[in-house]
N, CA, C and O atoms as a GROMACS GRO file, in nm:
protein
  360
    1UNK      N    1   0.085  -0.117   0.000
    1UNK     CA    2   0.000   0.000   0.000
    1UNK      C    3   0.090   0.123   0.000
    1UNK      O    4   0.190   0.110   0.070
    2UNK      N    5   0.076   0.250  -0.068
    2UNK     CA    6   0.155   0.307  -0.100
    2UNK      C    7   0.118   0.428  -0.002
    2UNK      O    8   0.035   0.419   0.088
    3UNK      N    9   0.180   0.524  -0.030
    3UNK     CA   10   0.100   0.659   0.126
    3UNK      C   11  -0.001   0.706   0.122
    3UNK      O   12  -0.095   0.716   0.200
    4UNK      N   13   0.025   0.747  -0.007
    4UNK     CA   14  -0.115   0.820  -0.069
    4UNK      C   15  -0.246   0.746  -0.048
    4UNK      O   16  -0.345   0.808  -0.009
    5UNK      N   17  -0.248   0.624  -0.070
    5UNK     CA   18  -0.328   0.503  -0.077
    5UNK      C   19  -0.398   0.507   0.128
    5UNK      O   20  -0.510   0.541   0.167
    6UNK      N   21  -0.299   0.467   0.196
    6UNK     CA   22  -0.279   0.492   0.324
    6UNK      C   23  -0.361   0.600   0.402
    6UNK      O   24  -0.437   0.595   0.498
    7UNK      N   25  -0.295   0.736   0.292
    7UNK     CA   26  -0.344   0.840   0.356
    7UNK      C   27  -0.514   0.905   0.301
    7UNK      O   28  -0.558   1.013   0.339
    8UNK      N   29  -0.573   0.829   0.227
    8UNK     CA   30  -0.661   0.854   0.174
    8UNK      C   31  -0.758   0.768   0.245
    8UNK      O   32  -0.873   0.807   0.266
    9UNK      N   33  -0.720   0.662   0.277
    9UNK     CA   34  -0.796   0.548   0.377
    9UNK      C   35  -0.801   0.638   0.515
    9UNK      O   36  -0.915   0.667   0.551
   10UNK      N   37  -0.738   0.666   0.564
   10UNK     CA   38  -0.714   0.719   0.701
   10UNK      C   39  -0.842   0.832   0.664
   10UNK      O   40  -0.932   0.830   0.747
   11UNK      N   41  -0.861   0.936   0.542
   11UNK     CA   42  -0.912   1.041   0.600
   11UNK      C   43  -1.099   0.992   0.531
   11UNK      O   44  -1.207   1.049   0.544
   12UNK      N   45  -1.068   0.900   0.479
   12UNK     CA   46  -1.178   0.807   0.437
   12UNK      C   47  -1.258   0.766   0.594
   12UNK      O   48  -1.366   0.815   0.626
   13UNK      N   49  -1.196   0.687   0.662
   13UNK     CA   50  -1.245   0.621   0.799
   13UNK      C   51  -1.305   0.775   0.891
   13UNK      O   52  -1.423   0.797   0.921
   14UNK      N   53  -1.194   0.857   0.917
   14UNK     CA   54  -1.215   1.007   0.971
   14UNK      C   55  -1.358   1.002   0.942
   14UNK      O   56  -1.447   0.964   1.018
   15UNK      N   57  -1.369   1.051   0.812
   15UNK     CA   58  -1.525   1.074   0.784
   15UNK      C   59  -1.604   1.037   0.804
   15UNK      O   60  -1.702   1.085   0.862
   16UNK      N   61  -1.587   0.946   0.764
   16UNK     CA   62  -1.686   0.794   0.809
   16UNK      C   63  -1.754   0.847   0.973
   16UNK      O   64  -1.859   0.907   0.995
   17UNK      N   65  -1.621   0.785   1.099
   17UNK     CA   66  -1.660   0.838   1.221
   17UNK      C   67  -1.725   0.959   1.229
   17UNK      O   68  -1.823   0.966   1.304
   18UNK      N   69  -1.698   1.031   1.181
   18UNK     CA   70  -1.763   1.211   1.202
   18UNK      C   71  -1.930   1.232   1.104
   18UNK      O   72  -2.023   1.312   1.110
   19UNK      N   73  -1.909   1.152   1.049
   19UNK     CA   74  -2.052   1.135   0.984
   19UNK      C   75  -2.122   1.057   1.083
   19UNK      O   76  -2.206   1.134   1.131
   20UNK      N   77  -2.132   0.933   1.144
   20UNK     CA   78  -2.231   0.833   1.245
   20UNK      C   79  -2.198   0.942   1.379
   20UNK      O   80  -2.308   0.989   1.409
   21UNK      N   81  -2.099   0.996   1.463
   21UNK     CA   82  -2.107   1.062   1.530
   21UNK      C   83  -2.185   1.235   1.494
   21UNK      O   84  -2.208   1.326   1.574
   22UNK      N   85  -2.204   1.230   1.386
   22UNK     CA   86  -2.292   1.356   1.361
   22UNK      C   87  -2.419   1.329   1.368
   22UNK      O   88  -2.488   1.386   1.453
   23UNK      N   89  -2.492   1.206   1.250
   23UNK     CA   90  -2.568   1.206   1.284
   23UNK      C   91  -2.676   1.094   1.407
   23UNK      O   92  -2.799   1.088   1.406
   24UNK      N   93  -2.594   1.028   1.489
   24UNK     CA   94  -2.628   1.016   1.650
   24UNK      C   95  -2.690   1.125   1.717
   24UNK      O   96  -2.808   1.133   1.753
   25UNK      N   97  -2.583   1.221   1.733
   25UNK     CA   98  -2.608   1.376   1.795
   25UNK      C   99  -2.715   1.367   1.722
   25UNK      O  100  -2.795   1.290   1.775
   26UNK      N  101  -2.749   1.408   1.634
   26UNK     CA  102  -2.854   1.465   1.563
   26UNK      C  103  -2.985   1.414   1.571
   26UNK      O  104  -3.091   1.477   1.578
   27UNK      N  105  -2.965   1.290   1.569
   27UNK     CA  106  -3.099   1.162   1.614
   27UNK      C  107  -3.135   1.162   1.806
   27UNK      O  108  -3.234   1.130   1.873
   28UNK      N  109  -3.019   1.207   1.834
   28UNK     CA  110  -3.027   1.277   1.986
   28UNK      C  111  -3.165   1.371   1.998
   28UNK      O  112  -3.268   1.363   2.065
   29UNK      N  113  -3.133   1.428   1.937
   29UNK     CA  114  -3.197   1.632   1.936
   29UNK      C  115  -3.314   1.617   1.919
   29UNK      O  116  -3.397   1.663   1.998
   30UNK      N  117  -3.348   1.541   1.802
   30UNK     CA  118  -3.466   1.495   1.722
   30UNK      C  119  -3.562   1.449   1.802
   30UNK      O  120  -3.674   1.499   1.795
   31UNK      N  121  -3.530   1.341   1.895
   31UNK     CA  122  -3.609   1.276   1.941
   31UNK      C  123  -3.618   1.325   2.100
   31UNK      O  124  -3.697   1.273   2.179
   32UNK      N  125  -3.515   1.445   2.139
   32UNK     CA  126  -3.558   1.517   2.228
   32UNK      C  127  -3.630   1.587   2.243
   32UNK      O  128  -3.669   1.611   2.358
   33UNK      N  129  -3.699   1.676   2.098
   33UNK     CA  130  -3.725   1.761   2.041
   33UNK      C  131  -3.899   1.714   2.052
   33UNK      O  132  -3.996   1.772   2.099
   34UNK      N  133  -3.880   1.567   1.979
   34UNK     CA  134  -4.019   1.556   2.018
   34UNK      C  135  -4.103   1.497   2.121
   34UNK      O  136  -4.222   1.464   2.120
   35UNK      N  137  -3.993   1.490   2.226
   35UNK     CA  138  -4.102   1.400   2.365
   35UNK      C  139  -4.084   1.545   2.437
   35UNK      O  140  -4.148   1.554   2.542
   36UNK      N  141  -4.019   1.647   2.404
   36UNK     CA  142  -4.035   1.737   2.429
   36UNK      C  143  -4.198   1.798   2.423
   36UNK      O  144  -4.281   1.834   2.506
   37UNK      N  145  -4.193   1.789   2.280
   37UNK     CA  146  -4.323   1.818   2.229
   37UNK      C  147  -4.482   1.747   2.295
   37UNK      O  148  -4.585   1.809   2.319
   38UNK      N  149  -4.459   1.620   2.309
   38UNK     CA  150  -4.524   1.557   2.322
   38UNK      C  151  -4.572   1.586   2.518
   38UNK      O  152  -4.686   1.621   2.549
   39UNK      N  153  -4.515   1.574   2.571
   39UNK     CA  154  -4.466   1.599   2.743
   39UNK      C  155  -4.557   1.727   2.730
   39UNK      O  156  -4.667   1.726   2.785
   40UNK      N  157  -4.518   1.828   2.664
   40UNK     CA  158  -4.610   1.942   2.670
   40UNK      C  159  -4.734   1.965   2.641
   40UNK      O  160  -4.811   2.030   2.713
   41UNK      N  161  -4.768   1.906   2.513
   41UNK     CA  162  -4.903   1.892   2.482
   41UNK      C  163  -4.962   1.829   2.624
   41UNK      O  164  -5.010   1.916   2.696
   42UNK      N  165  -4.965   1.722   2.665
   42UNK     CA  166  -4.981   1.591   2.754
   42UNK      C  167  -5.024   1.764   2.913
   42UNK      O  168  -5.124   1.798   2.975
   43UNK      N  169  -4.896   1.807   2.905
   43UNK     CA  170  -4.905   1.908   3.024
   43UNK      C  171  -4.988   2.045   2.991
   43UNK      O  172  -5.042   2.106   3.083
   44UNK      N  173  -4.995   2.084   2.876
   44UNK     CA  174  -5.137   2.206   2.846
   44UNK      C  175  -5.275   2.101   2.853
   44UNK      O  176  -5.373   2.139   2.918
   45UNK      N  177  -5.276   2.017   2.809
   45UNK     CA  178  -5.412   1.966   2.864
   45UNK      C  179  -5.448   1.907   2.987
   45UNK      O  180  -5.560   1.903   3.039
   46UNK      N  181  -5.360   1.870   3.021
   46UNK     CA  182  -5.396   1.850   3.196
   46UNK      C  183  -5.431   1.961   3.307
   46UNK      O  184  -5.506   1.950   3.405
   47UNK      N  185  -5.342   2.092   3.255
   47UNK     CA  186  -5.328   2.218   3.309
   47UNK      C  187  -5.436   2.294   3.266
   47UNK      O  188  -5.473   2.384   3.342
   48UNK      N  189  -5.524   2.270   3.108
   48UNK     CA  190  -5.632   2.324   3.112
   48UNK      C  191  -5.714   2.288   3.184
   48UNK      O  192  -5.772   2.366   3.260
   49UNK      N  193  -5.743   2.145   3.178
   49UNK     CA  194  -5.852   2.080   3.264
   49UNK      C  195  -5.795   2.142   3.410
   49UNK      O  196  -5.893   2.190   3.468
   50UNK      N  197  -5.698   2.157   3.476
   50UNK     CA  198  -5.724   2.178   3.595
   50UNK      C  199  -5.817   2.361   3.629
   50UNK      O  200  -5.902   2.399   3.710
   51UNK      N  201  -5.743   2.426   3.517
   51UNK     CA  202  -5.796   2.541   3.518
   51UNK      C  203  -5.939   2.533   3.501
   51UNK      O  204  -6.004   2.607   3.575
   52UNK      N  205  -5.996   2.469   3.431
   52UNK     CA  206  -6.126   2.446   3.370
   52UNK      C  207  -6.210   2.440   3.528
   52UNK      O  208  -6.280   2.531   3.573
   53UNK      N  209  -6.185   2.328   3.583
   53UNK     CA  210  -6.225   2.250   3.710
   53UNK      C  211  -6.223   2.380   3.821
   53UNK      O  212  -6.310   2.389   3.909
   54UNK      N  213  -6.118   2.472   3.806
   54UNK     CA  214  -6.103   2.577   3.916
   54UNK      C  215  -6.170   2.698   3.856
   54UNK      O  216  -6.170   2.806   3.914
   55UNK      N  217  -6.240   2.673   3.715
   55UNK     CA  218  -6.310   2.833   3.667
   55UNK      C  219  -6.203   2.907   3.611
   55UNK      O  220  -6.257   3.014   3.584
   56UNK      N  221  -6.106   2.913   3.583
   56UNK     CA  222  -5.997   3.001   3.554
   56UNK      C  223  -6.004   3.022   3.408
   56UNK      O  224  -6.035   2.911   3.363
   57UNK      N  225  -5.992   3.109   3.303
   57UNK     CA  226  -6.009   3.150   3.177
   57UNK      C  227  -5.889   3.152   3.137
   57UNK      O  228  -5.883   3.238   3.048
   58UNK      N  229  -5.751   3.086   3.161
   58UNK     CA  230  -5.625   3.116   3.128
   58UNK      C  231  -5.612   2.960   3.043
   58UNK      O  232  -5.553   2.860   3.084
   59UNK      N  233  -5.681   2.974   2.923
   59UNK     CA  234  -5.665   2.823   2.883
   59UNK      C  235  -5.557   2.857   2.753
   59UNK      O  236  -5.569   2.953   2.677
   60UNK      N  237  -5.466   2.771   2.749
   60UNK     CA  238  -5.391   2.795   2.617
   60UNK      C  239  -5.444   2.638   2.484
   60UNK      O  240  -5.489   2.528   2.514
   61UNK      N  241  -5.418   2.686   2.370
   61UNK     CA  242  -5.491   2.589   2.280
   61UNK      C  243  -5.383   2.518   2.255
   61UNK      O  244  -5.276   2.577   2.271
   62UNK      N  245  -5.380   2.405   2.219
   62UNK     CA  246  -5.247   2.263   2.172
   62UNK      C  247  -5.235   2.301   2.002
   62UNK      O  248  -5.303   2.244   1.917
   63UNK      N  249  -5.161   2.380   1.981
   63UNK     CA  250  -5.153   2.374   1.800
   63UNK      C  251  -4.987   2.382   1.786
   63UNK      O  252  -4.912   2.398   1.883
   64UNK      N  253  -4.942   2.367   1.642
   64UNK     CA  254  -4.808   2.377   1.613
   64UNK      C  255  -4.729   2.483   1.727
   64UNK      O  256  -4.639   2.442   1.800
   65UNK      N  257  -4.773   2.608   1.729
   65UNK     CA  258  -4.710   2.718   1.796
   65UNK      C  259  -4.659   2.692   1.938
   65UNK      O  260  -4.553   2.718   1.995
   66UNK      N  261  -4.783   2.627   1.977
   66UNK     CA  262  -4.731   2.606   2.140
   66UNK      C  263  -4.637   2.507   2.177
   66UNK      O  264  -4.564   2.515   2.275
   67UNK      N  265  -4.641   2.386   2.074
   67UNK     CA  266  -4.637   2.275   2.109
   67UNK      C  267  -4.464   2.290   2.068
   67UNK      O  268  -4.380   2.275   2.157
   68UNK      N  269  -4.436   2.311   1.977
   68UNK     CA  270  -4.358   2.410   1.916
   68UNK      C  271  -4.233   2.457   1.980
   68UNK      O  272  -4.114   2.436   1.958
   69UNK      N  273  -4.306   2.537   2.076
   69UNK     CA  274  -4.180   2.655   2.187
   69UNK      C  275  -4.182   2.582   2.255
   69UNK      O  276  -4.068   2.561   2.295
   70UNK      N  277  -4.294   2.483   2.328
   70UNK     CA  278  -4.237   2.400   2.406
   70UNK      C  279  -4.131   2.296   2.384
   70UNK      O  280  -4.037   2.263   2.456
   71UNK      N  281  -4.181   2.240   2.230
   71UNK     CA  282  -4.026   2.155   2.190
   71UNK      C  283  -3.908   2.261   2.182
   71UNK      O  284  -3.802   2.202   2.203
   72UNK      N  285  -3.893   2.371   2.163
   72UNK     CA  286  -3.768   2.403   2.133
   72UNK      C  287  -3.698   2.455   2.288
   72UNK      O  288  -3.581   2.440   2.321
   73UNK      N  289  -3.804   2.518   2.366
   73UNK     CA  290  -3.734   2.571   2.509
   73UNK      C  291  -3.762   2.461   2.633
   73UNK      O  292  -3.699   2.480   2.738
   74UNK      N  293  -3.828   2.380   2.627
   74UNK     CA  294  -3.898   2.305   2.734
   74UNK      C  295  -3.977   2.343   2.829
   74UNK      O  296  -4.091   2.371   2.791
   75UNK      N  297  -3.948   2.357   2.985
   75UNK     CA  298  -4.007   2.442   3.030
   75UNK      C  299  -4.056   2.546   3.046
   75UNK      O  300  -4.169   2.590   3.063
   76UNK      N  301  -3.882   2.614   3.034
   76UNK     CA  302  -3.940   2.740   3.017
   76UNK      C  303  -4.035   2.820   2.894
   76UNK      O  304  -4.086   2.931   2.882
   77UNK      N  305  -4.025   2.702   2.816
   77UNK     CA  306  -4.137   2.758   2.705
   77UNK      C  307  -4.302   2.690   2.732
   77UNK      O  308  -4.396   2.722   2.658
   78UNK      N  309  -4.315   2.618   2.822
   78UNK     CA  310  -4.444   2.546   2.897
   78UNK      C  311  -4.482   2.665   2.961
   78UNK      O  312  -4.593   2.705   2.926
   79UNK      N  313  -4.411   2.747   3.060
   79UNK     CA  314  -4.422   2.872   3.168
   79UNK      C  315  -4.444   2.969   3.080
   79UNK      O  316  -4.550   3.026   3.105
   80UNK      N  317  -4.359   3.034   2.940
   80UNK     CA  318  -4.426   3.142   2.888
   80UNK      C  319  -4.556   3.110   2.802
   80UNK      O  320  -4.639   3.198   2.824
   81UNK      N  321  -4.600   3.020   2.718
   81UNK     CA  322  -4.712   2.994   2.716
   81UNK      C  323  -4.847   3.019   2.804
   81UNK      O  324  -4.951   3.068   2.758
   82UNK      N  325  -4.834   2.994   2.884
   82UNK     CA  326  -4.944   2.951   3.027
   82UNK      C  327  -4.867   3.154   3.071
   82UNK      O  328  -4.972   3.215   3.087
   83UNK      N  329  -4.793   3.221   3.085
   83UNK     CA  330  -4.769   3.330   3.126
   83UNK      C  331  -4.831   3.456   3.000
   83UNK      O  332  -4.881   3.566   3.024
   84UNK      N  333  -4.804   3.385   2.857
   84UNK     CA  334  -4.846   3.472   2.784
   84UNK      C  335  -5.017   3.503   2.830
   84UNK      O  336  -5.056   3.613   2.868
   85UNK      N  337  -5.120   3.359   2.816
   85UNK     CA  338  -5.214   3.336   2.873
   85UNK      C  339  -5.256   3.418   2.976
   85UNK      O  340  -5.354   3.489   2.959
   86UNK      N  341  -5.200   3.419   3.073
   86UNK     CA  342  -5.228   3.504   3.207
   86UNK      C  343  -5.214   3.647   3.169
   86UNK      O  344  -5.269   3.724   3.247
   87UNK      N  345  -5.160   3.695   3.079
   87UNK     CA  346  -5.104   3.835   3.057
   87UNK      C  347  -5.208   3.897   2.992
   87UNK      O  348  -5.238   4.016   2.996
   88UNK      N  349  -5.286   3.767   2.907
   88UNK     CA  350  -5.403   3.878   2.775
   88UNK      C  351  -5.524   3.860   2.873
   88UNK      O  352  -5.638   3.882   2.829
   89UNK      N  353  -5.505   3.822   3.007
   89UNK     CA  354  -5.678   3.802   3.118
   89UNK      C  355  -5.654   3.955   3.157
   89UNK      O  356  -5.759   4.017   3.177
   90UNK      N  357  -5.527   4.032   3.173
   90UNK     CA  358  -5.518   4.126   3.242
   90UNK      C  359  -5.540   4.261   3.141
   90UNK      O  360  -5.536   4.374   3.189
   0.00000   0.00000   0.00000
C-alpha cells in the first residue's frame, strides 16, 4: 500500500466516524425535540382541565405554535405559554 493510498484510507475512515457521530447527535436532538413536544401537549391539557375545574379562563390551545416553543425551550417555554395566557386576562 503506497502513502497516498494509506493516507486517503485514514481520511476516508475520519469521515466515516464524524458522519455516524454527527448524525447520532442529531438523532439525539430529534427525538428530544419531540417527547419534548409531546410531554407538553400531555401538560397544556392537563393544566387546562385543571384550570377548567377551578373556573380560571387562562386556557392555552395545543396547535403547532405552542407545542412548538415547548419543543424548542422546554419548560421554560411550557411557563411562557401559560404566562403569555395570564397576561391577555389582564
Amino acid at each position: 500500500m503506497k502513502f497516498n493510498q494509506a493516507a486517503l484510507l485514514m481520511v476516508v475512515m475520519c469521515v466515516i466516524v464524524l458522519v455516524i457521530v454527527f448524525v447520532k447527535i442529531r438523532m439525539e436532538f430529534i427525538i428530544n425535540f419531540i417527547l419534548r413536544m409531546v410531554f407538553g401537549a400531555v401538560g397544556i391539557y392537563f393544566l387546562n382541565s385543571l384550570f377548567i375545574a377551578k373556573g380560571l379562563d387562562a386556557l392555552v390551545g395545543i396547535n403547532f405554535g405552542t407545542v412548538g416553543a415547548i419543543g424548542i425551550l422546554g419548560i421554560p417555554g411550557f411557563l411562557l405559554v401559560y404566562a403569555i395566557a395570564l397576561f391577555q386576562l389582564l
